[in-house]
N, C-alpha and C positions, 0 to 999 in steps of 0.2 A: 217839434219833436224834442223831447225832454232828451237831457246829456245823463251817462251815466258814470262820468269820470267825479272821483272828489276832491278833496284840496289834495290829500295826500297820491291821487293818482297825477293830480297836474305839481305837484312837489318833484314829484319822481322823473316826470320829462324835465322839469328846469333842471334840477339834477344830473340829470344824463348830459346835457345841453353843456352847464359847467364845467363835465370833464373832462368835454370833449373838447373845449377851448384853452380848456387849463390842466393840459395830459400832466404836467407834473402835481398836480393835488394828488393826496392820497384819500378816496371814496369819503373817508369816517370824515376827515376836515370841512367834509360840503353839510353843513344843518342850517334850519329854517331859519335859525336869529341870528345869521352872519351874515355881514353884505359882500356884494361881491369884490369889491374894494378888500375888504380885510382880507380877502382869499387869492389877492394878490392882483386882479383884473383891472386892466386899463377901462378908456372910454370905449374904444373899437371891442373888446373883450366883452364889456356887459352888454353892449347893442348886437353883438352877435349871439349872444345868450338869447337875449327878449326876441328877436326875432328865427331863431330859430325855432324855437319853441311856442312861438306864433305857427308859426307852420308844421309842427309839429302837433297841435291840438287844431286846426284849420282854422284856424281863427286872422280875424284883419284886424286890429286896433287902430286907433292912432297913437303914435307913437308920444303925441305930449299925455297922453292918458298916463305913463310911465313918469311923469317928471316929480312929483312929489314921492317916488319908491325910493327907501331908503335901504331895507335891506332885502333876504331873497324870500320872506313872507308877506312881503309886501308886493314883493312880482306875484307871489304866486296867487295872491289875494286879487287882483289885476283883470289873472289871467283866467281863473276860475267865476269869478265874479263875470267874466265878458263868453263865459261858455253857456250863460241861459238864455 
């Protein structure tokens, strides 16, 4: 069954995903070509990103599928990339 989400819909879950880990960002501070490091996030902070947001598109990865993502266009490229 084809997906009908695109990068910019699986943008929007990691998105939601970061604020929710990181209540003190303000919305505008979360875009595509920032890592999540810049935006203030530890290691336990980004792994709760990815895998929420795992779950939140139904998706299982493996998790070393993630180790060369440097910032959050590269999750989302990842994430969207493993939705077909």
């Amino acid at each position: 069954m084809a997906h009908s989400k695109t990068r910019d819909d699986v943008f929007e879950v990691v998105r939601k995903n970061i604020l929710e880990v990181l209540p003190d960002l303000s919305p505008g501070m979360v875009s595509i070509d920032k890592s999540m490091s810049d935006l203030g996030a530890n290691s336990v902070d980004r792994m709760e990103v990815v895998t929420q947001s795992m779950e939140d598109l139904d998706l299982k990865i493996p998790l070393m599928s993630f180790a060369a993502v440097t910032n959050i266009e590269g999750l989302v490229g990842v994430l969207f990339e493993n939705l077909r």
